[in-house]
C-alpha positions as CSV (number, residue, x, y, z in Angstrom):
1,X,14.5,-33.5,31.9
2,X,15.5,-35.1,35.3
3,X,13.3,-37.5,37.0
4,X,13.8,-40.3,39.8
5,X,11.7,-43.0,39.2
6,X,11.0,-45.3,42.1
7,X,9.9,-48.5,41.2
8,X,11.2,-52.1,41.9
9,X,13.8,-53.9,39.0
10,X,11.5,-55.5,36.4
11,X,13.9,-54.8,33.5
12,X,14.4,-59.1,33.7
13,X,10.6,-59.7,34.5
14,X,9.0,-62.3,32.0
15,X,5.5,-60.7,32.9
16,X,4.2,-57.7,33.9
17,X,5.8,-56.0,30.9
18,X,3.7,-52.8,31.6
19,X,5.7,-51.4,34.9
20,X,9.2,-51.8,32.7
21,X,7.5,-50.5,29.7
22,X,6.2,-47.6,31.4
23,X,9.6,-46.6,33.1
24,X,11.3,-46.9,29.5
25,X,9.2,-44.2,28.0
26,X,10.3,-41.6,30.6
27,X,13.7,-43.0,29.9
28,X,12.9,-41.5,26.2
29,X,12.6,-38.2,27.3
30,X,15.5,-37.3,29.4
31,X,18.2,-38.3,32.4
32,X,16.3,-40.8,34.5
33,X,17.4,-42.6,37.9
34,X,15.3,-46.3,38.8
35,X,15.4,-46.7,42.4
36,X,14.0,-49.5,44.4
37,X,14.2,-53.0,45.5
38,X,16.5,-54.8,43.0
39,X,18.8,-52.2,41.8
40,X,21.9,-51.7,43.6
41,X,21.9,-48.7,45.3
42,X,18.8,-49.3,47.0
43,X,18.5,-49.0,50.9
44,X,15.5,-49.5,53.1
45,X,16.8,-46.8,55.3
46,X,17.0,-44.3,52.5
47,X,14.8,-41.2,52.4
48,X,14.6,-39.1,49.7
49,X,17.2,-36.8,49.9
50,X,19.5,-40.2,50.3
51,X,18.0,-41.1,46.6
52,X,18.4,-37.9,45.1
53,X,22.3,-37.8,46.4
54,X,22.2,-40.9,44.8
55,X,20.9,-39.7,41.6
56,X,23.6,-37.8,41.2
57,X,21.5,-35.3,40.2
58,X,21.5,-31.6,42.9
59,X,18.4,-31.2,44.0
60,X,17.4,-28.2,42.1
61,X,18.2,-30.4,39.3
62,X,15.1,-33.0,39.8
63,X,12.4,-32.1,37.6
64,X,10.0,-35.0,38.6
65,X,9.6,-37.6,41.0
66,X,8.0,-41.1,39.5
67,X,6.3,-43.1,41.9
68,X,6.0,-46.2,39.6
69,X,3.2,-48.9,39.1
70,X,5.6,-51.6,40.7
71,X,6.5,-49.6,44.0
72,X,3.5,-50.0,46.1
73,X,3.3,-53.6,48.6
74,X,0.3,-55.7,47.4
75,X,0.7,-58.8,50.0
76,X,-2.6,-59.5,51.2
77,X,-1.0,-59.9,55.0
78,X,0.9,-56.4,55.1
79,X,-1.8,-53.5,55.9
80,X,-0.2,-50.7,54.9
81,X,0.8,-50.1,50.9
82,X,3.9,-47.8,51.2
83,X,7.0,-50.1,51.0
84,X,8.8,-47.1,52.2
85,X,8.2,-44.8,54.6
86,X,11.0,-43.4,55.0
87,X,10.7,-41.9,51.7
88,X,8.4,-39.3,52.7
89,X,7.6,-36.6,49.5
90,X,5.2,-34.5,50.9
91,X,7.8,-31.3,51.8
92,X,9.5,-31.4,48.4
93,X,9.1,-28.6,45.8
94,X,9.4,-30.8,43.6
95,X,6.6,-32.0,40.7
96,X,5.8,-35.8,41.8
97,X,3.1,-37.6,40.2
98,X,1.8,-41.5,41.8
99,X,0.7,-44.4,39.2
100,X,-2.2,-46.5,40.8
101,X,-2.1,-50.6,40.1
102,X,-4.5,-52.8,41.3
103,X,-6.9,-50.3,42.3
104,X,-8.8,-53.9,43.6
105,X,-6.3,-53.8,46.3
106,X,-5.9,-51.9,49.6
107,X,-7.4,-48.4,47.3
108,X,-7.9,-46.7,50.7
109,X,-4.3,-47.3,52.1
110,X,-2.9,-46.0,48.2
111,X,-5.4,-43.1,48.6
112,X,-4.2,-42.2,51.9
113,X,-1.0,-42.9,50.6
114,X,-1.1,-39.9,47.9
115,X,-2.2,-37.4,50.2
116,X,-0.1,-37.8,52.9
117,X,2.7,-37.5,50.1
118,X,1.2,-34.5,48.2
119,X,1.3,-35.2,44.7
120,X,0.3,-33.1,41.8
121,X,-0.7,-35.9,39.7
122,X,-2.3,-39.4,40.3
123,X,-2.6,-41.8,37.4
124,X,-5.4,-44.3,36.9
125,X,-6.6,-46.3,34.5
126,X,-10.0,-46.8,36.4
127,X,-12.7,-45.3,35.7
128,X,-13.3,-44.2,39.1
129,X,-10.6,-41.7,38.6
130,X,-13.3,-38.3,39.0
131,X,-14.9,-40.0,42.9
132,X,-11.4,-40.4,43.6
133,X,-10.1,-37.0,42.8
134,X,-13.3,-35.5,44.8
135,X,-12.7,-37.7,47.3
136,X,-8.4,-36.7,48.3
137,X,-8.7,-33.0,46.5
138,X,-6.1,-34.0,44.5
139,X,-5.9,-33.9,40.6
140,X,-6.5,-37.1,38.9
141,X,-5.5,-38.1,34.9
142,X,-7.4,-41.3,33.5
143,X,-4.7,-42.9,31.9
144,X,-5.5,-46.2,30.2
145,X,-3.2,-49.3,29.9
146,X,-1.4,-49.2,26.4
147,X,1.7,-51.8,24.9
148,X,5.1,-51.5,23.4
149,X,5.0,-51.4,20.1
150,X,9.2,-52.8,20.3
151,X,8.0,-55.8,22.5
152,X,4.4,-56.6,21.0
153,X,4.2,-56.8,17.3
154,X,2.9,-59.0,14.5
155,X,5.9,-61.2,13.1
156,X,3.4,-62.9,10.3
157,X,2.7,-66.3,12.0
158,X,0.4,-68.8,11.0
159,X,-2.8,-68.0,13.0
160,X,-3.1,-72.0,14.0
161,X,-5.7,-70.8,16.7
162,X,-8.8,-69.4,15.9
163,X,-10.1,-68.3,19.1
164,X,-8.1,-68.4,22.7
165,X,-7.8,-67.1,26.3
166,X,-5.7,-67.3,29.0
167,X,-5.4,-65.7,32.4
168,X,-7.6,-65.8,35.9
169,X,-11.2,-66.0,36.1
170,X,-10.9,-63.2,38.5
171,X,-14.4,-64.8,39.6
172,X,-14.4,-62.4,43.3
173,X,-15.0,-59.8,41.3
174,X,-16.4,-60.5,37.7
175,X,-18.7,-64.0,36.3
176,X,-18.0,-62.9,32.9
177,X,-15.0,-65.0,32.2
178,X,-16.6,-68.2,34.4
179,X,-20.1,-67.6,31.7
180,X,-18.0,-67.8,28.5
181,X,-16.1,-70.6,29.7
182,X,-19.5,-72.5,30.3
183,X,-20.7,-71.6,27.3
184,X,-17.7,-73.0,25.4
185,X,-17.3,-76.2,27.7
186,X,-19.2,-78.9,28.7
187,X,-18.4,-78.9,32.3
188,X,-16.7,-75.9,34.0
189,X,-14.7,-77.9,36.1
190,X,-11.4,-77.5,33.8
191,X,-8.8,-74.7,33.9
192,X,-7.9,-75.7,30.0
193,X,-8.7,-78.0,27.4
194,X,-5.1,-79.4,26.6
195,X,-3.7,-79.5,29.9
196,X,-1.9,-83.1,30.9
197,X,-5.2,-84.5,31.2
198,X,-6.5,-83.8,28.2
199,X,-5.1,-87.1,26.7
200,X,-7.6,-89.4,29.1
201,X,-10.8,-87.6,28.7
202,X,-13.6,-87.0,25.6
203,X,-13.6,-83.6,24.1
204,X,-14.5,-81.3,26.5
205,X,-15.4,-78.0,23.9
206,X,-19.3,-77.8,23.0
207,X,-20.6,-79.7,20.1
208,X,-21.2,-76.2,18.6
209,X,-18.3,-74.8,19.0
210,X,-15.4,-77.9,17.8
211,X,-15.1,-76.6,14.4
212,X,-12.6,-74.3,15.9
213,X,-9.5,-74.5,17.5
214,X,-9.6,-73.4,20.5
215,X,-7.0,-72.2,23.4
216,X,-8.2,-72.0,27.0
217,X,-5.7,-71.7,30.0
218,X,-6.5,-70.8,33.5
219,X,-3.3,-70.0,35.6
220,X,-1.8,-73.3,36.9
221,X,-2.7,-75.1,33.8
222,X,0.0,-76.9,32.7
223,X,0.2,-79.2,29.8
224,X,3.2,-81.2,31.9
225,X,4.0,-81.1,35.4
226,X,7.2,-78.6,34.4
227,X,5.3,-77.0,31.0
228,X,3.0,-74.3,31.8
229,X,0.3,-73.7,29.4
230,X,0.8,-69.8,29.6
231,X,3.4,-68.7,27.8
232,X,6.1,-66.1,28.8
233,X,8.4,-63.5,27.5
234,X,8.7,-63.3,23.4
235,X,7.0,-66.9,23.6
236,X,4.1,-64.9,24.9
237,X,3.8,-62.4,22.0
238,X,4.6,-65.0,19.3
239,X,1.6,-67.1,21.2
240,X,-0.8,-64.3,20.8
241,X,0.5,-63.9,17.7
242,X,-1.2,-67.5,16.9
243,X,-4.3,-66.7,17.0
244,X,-7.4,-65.2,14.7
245,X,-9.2,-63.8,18.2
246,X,-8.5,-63.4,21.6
247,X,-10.8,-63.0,24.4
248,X,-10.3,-59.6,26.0
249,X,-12.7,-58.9,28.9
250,X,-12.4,-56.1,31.7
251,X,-11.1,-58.0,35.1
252,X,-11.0,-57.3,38.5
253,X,-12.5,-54.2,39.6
254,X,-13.4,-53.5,36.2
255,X,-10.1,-52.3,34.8
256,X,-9.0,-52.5,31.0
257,X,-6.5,-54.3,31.2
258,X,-3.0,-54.6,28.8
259,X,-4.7,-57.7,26.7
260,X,-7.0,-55.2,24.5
261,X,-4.0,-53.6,23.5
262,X,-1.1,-56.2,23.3
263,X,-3.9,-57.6,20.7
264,X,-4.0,-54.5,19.0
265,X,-0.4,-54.4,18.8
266,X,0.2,-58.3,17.1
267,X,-2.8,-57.9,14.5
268,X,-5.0,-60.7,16.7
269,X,-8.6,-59.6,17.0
270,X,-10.0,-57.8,20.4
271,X,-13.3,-59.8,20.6
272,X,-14.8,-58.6,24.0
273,X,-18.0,-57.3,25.6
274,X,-19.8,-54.2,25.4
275,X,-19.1,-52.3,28.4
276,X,-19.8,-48.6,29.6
277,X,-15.6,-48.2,31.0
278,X,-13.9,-48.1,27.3
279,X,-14.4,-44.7,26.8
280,X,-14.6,-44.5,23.2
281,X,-11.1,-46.8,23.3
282,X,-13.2,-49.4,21.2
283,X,-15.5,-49.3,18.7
284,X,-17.7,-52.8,17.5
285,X,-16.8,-53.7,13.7
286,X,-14.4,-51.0,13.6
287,X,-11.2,-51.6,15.9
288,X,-12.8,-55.3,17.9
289,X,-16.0,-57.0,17.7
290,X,-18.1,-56.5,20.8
291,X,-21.0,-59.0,22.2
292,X,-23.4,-58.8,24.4
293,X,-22.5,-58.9,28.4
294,X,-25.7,-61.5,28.9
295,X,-24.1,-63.5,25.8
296,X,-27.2,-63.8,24.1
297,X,-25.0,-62.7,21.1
298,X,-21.6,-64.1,21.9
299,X,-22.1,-67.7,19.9
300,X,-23.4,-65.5,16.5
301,X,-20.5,-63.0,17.2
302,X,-17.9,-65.5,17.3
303,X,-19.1,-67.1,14.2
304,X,-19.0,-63.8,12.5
305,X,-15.7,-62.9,13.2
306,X,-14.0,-66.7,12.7
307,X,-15.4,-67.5,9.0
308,X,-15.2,-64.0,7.3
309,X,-11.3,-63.5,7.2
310,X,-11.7,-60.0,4.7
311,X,-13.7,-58.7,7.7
312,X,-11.9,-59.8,10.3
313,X,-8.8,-58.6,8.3
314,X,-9.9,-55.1,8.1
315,X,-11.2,-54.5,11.3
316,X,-7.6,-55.8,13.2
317,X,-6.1,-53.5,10.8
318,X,-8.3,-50.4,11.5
319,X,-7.1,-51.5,15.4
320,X,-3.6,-51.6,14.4
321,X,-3.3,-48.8,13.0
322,X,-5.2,-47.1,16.3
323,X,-3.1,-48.6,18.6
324,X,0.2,-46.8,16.7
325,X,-1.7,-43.6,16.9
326,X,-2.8,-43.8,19.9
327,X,-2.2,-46.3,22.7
328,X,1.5,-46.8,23.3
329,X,3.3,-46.5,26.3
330,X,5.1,-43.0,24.5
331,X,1.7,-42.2,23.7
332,X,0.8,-42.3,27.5
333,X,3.8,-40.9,29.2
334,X,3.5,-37.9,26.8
335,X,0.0,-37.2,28.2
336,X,1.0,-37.5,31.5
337,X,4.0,-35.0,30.5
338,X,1.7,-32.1,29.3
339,X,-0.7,-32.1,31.8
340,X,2.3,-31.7,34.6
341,X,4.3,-29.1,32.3
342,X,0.9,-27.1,30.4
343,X,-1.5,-27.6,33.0
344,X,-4.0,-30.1,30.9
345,X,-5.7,-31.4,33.4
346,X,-8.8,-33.1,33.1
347,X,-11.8,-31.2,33.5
């Protein structure tokens, strides 16, 4: 199979694993060309029959056109999404299927976007995916976040962390995050607990809640002015790799993010709340340990799965052994591969 995959260079990105990751699994299954801002041959004046002569592939050789998860523009300040409008794919006879990101941001340009551009497939991991196909007329797969197995992994570290999060609050569009971290801490004013001004303050974690260790990071927390507190890279899956459980919460907009599953991947519990999006994805006590979105649960829960380890043990196994099966990045891409080639589209 020959596809051209346009997408911007991530292959030296530190985060963000998920648009490289994605792009390698249609590398598995055949000839592909990456074109777009940071590879070599890219040129804003292209169109798309520029790129294909590019390719080095003949025309009637292109079995697919990728329009990746990284290609869209997300600045707040530029209206439009399209970084590239000279790249027009609406006339080609070609199969071309579009990968939403950040459905939170400018959705109506990216739906406008796929019509004007014809594609036969959009991918989504919203759950919106069925207004939006009713909406353009075009056929829409659901197509959950997932992880490398390769990249994320267990390497049998000491779990020194019983309970952790890191990332944005993403308070404009969720409280979620902002409630646990009130629940946990005395004030809310922090962004971590062992940031550089940790050393000339009292405990800032909840009486109830000191007999763990605990890992909170906000972005921006830094534990020295040139240390950030968020690791990066293999650092990052070694960090995660740290701990017993890991807050996992839907963010902005809803989504379901890559944390559930990176989690899945290094043998570190999914502890998140019940919500009506996972689609059967996770089940409580079997592959993560749910609690209650009002948290009238959340402090019992924790408990639960921090002082039973043969528990704990079994149910990150059970998720281990899910995420193999059935949410990798190969996993994914196949999906999208029989629904373009044996019609199995969503109902």
């Amino acid at each position: 199979m020959n596809t051209i995959i346009l997408t911007k260079n991530y292959e030296q990105y530190t985060a963000g694993y998920y648009h490289h990751d994605i792009n390698k699994a249609f590398m598995k299954r055949g000839n592909c060309y990456l074109y777009g801002k940071g590879y070599p041959d890219y040129d804003e004046e292209d169109t798309i029959q520029d790129v294909i002569a590019k390719s080095s592939f003949n025309k009637e050789e292109v079995d697919l056109i990728v329009v990746g998860t990284s290609w869209e523009r997300e600045e707040p300040d530029v209206q439009e999404s399209d970084p590239h409008p000279g790249i027009n794919l609406s006339k080609l006879n070609i199969l071309k299927v579009f990968f939403l990101n950040k459905e939170y941001k400018k959705l109506d340009k990216k739906l406008e976007y796929a019509v004007e551009n014809r594609f036969d497939l959009i991918c989504t991991s919203h759950y919106n995916w069925k207004k939006w196909a009713t909406k353009t007329g075009l056929n829409f797969l659901h197509l959950p976040f997932a992880a490398d197995p390769k990249r994320f992994k267990d390497y049998g570290l000491s779990r020194k962390y019983d309970f952790g999060f890191t990332g944005s609050l993403h308070r404009d569009y969720t409280d979620i995050r902002y409630r646990i971290k009130c629940r946990l801490f005395k004030s809310p004013d922090i962004k971590s607990n062992l940031d550089m001004t940790a050393l000339f303050r009292k405990n800032p974690v909840r009486e109830e809640f000191r007999q763990y260790r605990i890992y909170w990071a906000e972005w921006g927390a830094r534990r020295f002015p040139w240390e950030s507190l968020l690791p990066v890279g293999n650092k990052y899956v070694k960090f995660l790799d740290s701990f017993k459980a890991f807050l996992s919460t839907p963010s902005a907009f809803g989504l379901i993010g890559t944390r559930y599953f990176e989690c899945m991947a290094t043998k570190t519990l999914v502890f998140c709340p019940e919500s009506e999006y996972y689609d059967d994805m996770f089940r409580d006590g079997y592959n993560c340990v749910m609690f209650k979105e009002d948290l009238s649960d959340f402090t019992e829960k924790l408990y639960y799965v921090l002082r039973d380890d043969s528990e704990r043990q079994t149910i990150i196994e059970n998720a281990h052994h899910d995420f193999i099966n059935n949410h990798t990045y190969d996993k994914r891409i196949e999906k999208v591969l029989d629904v373009l080639f044996r019609g199995e589209l969503n109902e």
